[in-house]
MARKOL-284130 format. One record per residue (C-alpha): x, y, z. Coordinates in steps of 0.2 Angstrom, whole numbers, padded with zeros to 4 digits, always signed. Layout:
N
XYZ;...
This chain:
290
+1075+0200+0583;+1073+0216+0593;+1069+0234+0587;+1075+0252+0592;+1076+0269+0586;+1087+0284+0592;+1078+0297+0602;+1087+0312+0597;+1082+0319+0583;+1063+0313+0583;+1061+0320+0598;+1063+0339+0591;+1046+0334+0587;+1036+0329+0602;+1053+0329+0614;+1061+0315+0622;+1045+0310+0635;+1031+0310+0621;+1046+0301+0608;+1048+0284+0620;+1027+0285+0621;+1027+0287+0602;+1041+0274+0599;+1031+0261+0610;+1014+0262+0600;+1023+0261+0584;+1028+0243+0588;+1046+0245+0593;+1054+0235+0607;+1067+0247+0615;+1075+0266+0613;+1093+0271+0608;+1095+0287+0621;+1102+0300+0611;+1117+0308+0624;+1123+0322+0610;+1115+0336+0622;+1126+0333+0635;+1137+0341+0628;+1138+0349+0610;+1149+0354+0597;+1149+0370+0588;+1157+0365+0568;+1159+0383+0565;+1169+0387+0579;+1174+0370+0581;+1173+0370+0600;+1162+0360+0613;+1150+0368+0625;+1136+0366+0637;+1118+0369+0633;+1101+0372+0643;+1096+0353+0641;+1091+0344+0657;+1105+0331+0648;+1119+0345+0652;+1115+0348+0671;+1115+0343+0690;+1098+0334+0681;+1103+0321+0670;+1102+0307+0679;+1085+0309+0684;+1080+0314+0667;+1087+0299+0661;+1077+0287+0675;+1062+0297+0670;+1060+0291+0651;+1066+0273+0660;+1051+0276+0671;+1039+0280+0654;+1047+0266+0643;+1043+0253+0657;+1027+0256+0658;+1024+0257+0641;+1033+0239+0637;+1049+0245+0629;+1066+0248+0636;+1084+0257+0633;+1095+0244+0624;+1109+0258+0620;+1114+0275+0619;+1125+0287+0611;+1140+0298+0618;+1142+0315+0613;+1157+0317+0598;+1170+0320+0591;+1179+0316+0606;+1193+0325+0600;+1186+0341+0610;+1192+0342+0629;+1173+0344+0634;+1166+0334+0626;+1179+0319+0631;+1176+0325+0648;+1156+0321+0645;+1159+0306+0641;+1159+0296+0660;+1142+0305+0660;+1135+0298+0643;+1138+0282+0651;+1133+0286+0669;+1116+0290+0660;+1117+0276+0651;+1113+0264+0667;+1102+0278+0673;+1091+0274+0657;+1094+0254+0659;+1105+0255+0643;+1119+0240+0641;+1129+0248+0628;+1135+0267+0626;+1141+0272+0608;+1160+0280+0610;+1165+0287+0594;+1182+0284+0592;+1195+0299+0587;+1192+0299+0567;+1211+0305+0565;+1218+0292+0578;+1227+0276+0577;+1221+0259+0584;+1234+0263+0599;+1230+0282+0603;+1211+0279+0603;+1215+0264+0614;+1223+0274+0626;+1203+0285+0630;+1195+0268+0629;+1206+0261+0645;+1205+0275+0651;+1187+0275+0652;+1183+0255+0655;+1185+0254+0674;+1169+0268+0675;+1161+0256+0662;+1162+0242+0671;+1157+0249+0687;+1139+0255+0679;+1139+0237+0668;+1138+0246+0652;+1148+0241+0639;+1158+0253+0626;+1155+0252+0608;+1166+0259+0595;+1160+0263+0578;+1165+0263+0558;+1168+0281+0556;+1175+0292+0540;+1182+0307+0531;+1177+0316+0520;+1190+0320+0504;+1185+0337+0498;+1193+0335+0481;+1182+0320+0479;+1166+0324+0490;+1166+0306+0494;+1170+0297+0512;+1191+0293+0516;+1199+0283+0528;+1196+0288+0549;+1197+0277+0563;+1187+0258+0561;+1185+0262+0542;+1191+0246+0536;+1188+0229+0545;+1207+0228+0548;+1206+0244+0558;+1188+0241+0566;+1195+0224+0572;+1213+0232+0576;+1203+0245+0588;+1194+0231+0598;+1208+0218+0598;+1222+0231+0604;+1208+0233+0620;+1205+0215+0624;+1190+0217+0634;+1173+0212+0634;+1168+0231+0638;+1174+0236+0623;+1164+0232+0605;+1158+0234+0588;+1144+0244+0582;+1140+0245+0564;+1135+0261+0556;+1131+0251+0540;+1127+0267+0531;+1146+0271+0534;+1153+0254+0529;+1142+0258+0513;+1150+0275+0508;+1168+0268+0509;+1166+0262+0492;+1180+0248+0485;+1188+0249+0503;+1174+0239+0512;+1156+0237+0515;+1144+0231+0527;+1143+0213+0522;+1162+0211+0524;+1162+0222+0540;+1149+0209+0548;+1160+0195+0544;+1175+0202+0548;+1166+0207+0566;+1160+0191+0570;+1153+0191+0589;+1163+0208+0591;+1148+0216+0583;+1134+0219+0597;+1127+0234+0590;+1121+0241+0575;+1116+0259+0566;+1106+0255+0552;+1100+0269+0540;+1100+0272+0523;+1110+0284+0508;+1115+0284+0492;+1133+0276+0496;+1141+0294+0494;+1135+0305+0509;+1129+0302+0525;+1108+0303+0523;+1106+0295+0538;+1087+0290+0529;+1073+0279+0532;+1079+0260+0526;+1073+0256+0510;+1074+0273+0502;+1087+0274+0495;+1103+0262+0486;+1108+0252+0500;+1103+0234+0498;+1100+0228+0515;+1096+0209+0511;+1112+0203+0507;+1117+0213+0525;+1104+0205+0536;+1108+0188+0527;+1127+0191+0533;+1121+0196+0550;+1109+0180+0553;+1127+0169+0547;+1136+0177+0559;+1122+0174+0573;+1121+0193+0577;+1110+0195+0596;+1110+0213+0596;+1095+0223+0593;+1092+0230+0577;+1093+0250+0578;+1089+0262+0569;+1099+0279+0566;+1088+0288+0553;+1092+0306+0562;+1085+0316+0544;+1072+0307+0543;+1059+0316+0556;+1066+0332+0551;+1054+0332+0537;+1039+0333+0547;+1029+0341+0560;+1023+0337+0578;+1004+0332+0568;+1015+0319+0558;+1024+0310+0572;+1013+0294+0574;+1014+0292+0555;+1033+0294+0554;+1035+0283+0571;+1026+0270+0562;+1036+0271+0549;+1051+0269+0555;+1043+0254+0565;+1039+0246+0550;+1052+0246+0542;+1063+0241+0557;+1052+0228+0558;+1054+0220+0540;+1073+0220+0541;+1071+0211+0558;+1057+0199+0551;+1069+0196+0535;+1083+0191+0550;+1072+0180+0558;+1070+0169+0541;+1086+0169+0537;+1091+0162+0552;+1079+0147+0549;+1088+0141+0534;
């Protein structure tokens, strides 16, 4: 089993060059490319805009072959991305043919397309379709992911689109296509409570599920930690994901964790993650033997 880690928010460390030099030393096998800066969103105004990023320019794709260029020669590649969000903002739905334009660009199979939280199966369908013919044409498929609410009464996580596995399922079946899948932030599917979890997600899935977000948090907010930190217990999820023959790559999606550190630290913390990418993968490997 193959390791990756996103880019994004590691690389507010050493930035995104230095990160894939970083991420290859550590012992992981391949990079998520973290597309966010292509296009952001301001949650105070609640409006998209466009950044100085290279990512948010004419420059794009050849900032995107150039960290290719740096994770071939180092011995790792780009095994997915992520597309700006929440796509219910014009811009950023219009960014998104060049999340995955980037996403070839970078030798990426799979870009990350958030659904709407607040739509249907049927409405978020209808931006998926849309988008599949320019998927198709740059062979990169679409993944769409387990997303959430939060209920401020409660302060826990609430319904949105791919919640449960009767939606998640719903949203990829209503599409019928094989450029169109699952990826599995299993810290979401772990916040949802009595709803769902991961372990029935996975099985629900089945070979829908080609991607995953692995991270860690205390089952009530998004943490988005190192795994192993905090109350998830991942061995019953990687057992389900080894009975269900998973082939994706194992990918990490600890975006808090880095922000603890400092440029000095970086090795450290990319080893860290490594490592424990590493066990979880290692742990999927045995379980696949029995």
């Amino acid at each position: 089993m193959k390791t990756s880690n996103e880019i994004g928010f590691f690389s507010k460390l050493v930035g995104e060059h230095k990160t894939i030099e970083l991420y290859a030393q550590a012992g992981f096998d391949a990079w998520d490319f973290t597309l966010t800066d292509i296009c952001k969103f301001d949650y105070k105004t609640r409006t998209g805009y466009f950044g100085d990023h290279p990512l948010a320019g004419p420059g794009r794709l050849k900032f995107a072959r150039e960290l290719r260029h740096i994770g071939e020669e180092m011995g790792i590649f780009c095994n997915q991305s992520h597309a700006p969000f929440p796509v219910s903002d014009p811009l950023i739905r219009d960014s998104l043919k060049h999340a995955i334009e980037c996403t070839a660009e970078a030798g990426g199979e799979i870009c990350i397309v958030h659904p709407n939280n607040n739509k249907s199966a049927e409405e978020n369908a209808e931006m998926y379709f849309e988008l599949l013919p320019f998927a198709k044409a740059c062979g990169v498929k679409m993944a769409t992911e387990n997303m959430w609410n939060l209920d401020k009464e409660t302060g826990r996580a609430k319904f949105a689109a791919c919640a449960t596995e009767e939606d998640f399922c719903k949203h990829i079946d209503i599409v019928n296509d094989p450029y169109l899948i699952a990826c599995l932030d299993i810290g979401h599917a772990e916040m949802m409570g009595d709803t769902t979890s991961a372990v029935k997600m996975i099985h629900a899935l089945g070979n829908r599920l080609q991607a995953l977000h692995i991270h860690d948090n205390d089952k009530i907010r998004d943490s988005h930690q190192i795994p192993f930190s905090m109350e998830i217990d991942f061995d019953p999820i990687v057992k389900a994901l080894a009975e269900t023959k998973y082939s994706g790559v194992f990918t990490l999606e600890c975006c808090m964790y880095p922000s603890k550190f400092t440029a000095e630290d970086a090795p450290r913390v990319a080893k860290d993650l490594a490592d424990a990418a590493r066990k979880l993968a290692d742990k999927y490997d045995e379980y696949l033997k029995l």
